[in-house]
C-alpha positions in Angstrom: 45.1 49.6 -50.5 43.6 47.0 -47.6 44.7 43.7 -48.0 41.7 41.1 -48.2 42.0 38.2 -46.1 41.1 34.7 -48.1 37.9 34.6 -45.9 36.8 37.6 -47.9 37.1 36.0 -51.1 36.0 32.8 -50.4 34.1 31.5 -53.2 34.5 34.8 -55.4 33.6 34.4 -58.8 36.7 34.6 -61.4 35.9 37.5 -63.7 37.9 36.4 -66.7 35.8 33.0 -66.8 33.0 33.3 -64.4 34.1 30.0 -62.7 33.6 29.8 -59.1 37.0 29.5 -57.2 37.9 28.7 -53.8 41.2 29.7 -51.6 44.0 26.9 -51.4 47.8 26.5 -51.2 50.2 25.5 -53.5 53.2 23.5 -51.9 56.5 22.7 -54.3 59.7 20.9 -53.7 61.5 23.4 -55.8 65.0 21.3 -55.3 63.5 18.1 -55.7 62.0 15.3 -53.7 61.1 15.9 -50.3 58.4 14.9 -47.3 56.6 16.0 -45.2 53.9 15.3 -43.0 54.0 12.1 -44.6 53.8 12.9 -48.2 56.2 13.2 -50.7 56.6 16.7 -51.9 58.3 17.3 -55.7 58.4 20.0 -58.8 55.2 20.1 -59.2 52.9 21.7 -57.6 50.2 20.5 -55.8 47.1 22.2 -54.1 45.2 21.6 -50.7 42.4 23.4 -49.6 41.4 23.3 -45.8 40.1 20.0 -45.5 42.7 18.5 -47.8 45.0 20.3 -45.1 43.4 18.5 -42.5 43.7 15.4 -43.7 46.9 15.9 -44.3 47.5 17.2 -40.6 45.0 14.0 -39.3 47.8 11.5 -39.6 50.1 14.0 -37.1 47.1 14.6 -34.9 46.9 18.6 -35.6 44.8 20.4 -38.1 44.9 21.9 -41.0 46.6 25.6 -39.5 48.5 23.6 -37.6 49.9 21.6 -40.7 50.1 24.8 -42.9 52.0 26.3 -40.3 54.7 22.8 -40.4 54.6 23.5 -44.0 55.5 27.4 -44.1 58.5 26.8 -41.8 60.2 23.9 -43.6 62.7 25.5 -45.8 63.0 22.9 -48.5 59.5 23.9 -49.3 57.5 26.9 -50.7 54.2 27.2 -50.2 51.9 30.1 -52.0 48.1 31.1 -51.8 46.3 29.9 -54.8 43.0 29.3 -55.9 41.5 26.6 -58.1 37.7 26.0 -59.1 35.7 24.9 -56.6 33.9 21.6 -57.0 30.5 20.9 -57.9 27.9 20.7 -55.2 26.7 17.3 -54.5 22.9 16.7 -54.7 
């Protein structure tokens, strides 16, 4: 079976609930506290999609592969595709 990049399923429509999603990364702490790129990093998951990367890379002065890729290689860390709803258009 092919593997589908997240480019191909950008914006695909979940079939359980027929809710728009969009491609983003999870990032946990998973043995507690810890920072990176400026932000503090914990149990909990939290989610950035590519702009939210970027912003996050912004204060560093690279971008959002750029802080992914700072992300992926810090061992304290894991970081795992996800995908959340995508937010309304604005009119």
């Amino acid at each position: 079976m092919a593997k589908t990049s997240p480019s191909a399923t950008e914006g695909a429509a979940d079939p359980a609930t027929s809710i728009e999603t969009e491609f983003c990364v999870a990032v946990t702490a998973p043995a507690g506290p810890h920072w990176r790129l400026g932000r503090r990093f914990g149990r909990e998951a939290e989610t950035f999609d590519e702009a939210e990367l970027a912003a996050l890379g912004l204060s560093r002065g690279i971008g959002a592969e750029d802080a992914l890729a700072v992300l992926r290689a810090d061992p304290m860390l894991a970081v795992v595709p996800d995908r959340r709803p995508k937010a309304p258009a604005a009119d």
